[in-house]
N, C-alpha and C positions, 0 to 999 in steps of 0.2 A: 504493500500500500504506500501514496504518495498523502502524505499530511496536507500538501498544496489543494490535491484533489480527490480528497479520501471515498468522494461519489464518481461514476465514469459521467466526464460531463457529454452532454448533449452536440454540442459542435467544438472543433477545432478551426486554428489556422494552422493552415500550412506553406513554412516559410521555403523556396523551392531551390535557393544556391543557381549560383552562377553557375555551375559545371552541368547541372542539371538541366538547366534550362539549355544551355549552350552544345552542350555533349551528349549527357547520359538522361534525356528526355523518358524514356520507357523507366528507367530508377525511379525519378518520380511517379511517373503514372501508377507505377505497381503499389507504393507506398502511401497512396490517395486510396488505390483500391483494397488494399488492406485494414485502413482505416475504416473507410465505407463499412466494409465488411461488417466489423464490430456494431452497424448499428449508428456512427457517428455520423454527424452533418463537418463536412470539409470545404470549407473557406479560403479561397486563394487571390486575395489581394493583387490586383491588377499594378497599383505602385510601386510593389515591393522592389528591390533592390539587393544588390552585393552589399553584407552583412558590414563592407568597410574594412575587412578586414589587411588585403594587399595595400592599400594606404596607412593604417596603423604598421603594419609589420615594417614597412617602409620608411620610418620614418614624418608622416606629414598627419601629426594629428589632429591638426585643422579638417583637413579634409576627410580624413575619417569618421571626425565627428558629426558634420554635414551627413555624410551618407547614414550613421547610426541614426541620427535624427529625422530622416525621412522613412527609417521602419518603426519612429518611435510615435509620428505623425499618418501610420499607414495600419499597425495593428493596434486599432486605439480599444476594441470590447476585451473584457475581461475570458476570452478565450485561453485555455493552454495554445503556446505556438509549436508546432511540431515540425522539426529538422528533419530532414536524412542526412545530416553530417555530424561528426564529431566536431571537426574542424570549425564548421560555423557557429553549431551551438555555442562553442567553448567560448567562441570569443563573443559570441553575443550576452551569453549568462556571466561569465569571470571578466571580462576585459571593459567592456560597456559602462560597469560601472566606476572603475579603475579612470576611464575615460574622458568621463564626466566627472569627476573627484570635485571639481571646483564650482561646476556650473547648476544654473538654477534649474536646471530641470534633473537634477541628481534623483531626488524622491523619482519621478515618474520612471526614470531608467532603471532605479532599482524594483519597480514592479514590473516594468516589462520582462528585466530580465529573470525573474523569480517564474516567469509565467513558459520559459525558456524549456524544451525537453525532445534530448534526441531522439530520435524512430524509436528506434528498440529500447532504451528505457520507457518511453510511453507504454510503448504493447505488452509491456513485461508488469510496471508496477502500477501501470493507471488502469489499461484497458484489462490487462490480465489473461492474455489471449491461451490460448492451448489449438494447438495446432494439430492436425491432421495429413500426413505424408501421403500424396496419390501419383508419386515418383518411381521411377525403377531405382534401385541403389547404384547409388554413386561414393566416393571417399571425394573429402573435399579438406581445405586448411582454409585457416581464417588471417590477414595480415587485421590489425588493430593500427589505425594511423593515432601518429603521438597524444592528437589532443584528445581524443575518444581516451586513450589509456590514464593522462595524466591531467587531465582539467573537466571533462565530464565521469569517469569511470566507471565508462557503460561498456566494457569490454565481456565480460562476463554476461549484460542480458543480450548481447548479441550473440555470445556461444549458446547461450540454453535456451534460445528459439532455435538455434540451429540441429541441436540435441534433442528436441523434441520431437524431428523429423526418425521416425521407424527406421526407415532405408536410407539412411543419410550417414555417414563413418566420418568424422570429423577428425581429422589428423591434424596437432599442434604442432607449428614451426617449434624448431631448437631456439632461435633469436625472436622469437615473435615482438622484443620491446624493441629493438632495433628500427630506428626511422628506414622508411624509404627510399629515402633518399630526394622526394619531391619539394616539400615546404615552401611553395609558391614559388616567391621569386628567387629561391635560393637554389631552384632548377637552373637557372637563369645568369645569374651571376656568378655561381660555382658549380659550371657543367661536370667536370672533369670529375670533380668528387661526389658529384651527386651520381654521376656516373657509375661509380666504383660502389657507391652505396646500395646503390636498384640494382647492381651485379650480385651483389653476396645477400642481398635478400630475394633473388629469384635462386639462386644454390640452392636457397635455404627451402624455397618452396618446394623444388623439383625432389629434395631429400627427402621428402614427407612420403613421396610417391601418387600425391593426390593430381586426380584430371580435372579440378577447377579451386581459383581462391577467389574467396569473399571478402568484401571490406565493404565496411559501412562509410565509407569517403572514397567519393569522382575524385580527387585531385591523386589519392592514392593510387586508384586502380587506371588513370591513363596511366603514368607514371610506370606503374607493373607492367600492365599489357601491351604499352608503348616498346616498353624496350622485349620484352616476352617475344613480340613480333618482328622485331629487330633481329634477335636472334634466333628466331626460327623456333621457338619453343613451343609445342603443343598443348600448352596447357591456359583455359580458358580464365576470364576475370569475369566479374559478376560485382554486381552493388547487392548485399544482402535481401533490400527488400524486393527486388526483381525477384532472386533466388527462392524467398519464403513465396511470393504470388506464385512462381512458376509449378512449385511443388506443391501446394494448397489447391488451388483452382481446378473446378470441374472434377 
């Protein structure tokens, strides 16, 4: 149970990531329909916007705070907000208010961000889903991206959705805390090492022996798959809540 929302409320939002919108559209859509599922009304705010967060990490928290402020002007009912990222959430619930430290609308950032909850913690301690496997067995590993592990520490209700599936063999990486080596722009301005990093965490996948990994973060799973296809590797990436619709449904 969630003290925030000890009753399953009646509607969410859902806040939908840049990657998502941009890239991994079907992640979203699965995680709208998973929601549904449960019974919920899902809300998806036409203004929304990039969480702000490649401008805070960046350095410009002017502008960061601009963009925080047009989700703080855009999910204004007292809805749970519901992520598919680690990565966003983390900085929209820890960072937002960090952000705002000094400014007058501190109170209202600290409720939005209270209202803050990624995928699979939602379905895990709010909606309290119990899932039903209509899959052939597959073995699969899970990568956890950093801020899923270390600023939401929703790493654990995204394995035991995943364990709830019958036919589904979930094999843990050796390094699982091991970054990806993605972390936005630090693709970007430190290729070479980021480079070497997405190398020893696809080792690390291909050691498992598993034919597909999950992760609850688009910026992870291009990052994986990106280079995975680079080097010829057979083995499939997935955004978990694609993965829980595809094996649920019908």
């Amino acid at each position: 149970m969630d003290k925030r929302y000890p009753d399953k409320p009646d509607t969410v939002y859902f806040f939908g990531t840049c990657l998502v919108d941009a890239v991994y559209p079907e992640a979203g859509m699965a995680a709208i329909r998973l929601l549904q599922r449960e019974g919920v009304r899902v809300v998806f705010p036409q203004n929304q916007s990039c969480c702000g967060q490649p401008a805070y990490n960046s350095g410009f928290p002017d502008e960061a705070r601009a963009v925080a402020r047009q989700q703080l002007d855009t999910f204004t009912r007292d809805y749970p907000i519901v992520v598919p990222s680690g990565s966003c959430a983390g900085m929209m619930k820890r960072h937002y208010p960090m952000l705002f430290a000094r400014d007058r609308d501190l109170s209202r950032i600290r409720a939005f961000s209270n209202r803050i909850f990624e995928l699979t913690e939602f379905l895990v301690h709010v909606l309290k889903v119990k899932l039903e496997d209509r899959g052939d067995p597959i073995q699969v590993t899970w990568h956890s991206s950093c801020h899923a592990a270390r600023e939401m520490g929703v790493t654990e209700d995204s394995k035991n959705l995943v364990r709830q599936l019958k036919n589904v063999t979930l094999t843990e990486l050796e390094k699982e805390r091991e970054c990806c080596g993605f972390g936005g722009t630090f693709a970007v301005k430190q290729p070479a090492i980021s480079a070497a990093m997405v190398t020893d965490k696809i080792a690390d996948i291909r050691g498992t022996g598993a034919g597909r990994v999950l992760s609850g973060d688009c910026g992870c799973l291009m990052n994986i798959t990106g280079a995975m296809e680079r080097g010829k590797v057979g083995i499939q990436g997935q955004h978990i809540a694609q993965f829980l619709w595809e094996r649920t449904n019908g």
